[in-house]
N, C-alpha and C positions, 0 to 999 in steps of 0.2 A: 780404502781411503781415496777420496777423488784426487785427481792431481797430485799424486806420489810419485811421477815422473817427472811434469812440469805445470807447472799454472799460469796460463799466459793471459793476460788481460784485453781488452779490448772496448778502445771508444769508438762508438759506432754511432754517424747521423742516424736522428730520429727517423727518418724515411726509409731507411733502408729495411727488405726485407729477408734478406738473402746473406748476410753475415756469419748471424748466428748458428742458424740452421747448417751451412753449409761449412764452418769451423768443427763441430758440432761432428757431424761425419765424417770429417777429415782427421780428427786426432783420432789416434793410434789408443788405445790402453791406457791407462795412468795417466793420459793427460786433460787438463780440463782448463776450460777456456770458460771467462768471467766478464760478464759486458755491463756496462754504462753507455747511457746514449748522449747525444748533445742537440741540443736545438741544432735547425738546417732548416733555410728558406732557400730553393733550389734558383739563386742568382749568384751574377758573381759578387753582388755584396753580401751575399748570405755564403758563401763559399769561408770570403773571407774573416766574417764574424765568427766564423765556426771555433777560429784559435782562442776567444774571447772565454769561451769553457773547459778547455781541454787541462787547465790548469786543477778545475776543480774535476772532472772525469779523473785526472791521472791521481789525482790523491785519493778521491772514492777507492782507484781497483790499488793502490798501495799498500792503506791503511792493515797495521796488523799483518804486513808484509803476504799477504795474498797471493801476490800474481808479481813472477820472477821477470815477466817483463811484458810489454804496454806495447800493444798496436795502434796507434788511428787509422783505421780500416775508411778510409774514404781517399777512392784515387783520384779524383780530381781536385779533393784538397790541398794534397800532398803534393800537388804539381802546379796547382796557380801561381804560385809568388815564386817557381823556380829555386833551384838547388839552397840558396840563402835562407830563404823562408822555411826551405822543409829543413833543413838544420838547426835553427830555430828551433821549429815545432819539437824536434827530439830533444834539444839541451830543455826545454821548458819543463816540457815531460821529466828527462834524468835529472834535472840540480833541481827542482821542485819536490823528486819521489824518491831518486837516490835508487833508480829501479830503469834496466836498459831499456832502452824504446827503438821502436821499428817504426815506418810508416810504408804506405800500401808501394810509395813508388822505392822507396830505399830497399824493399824487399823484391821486387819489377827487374830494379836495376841487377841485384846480386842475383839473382836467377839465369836472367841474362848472360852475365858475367861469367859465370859458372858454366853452363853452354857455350860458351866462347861465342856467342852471336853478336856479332859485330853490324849487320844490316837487318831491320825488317819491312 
């Protein structure tokens, strides 16, 4: 069975090409990664319309309980409107899906954190 370890979700801008493929290779066994995409016009008013969708991506990879938890894989989204906004984007995500969420920088940062790298 696919994803008998974990099923992780993933909304991913329409432009990108490197997401999938490279989750994709990155999980381990038993784990399986499941994408939706969202319109992306590469400005910063297209940056920030992206949250405009993310409501309805997070409920696509929900539905029928899917995928145990939701990425938006786009890092400069997850960083334009600063720490508030990407907070946001994850409560939108969980009280909408009721499903944990990660974003590209909230995941940046715990890696980070985790290395104890304090300068780069």
């Amino acid at each position: 069975m696919y994803g008998y370890r974990a099923r992780i979700g993933l909304i991913v801008p329409s432009s990108n090409t490197v997401c999938e493929p490279e989750m994709a290779r990155l999980c381990p066994e038993g784990v399986a990664t499941y994408s939706t995409r969202i319109l992306f016009e590469p400005t910063i008013r297209g940056l920030r319309a992206m949250k405009d969708h993310v409501k309805r991506a997070s409920l696509e990879l929900s539905s029928e309980g899917i995928c145990q938890i939701i990425a938006f894989c786009c890092t400069v989204g997850s960083m334009i409107g600063g720490v508030d906004d990407e907070e946001e984007m994850i409560d939108l995500i969980e009280k909408g899906t009721n499903t944990t969420a990660i974003t590209t920088t909230t995941a940046v940062r715990a890696s980070l954190a985790a290395m104890q790298v304090k300068r780069i």
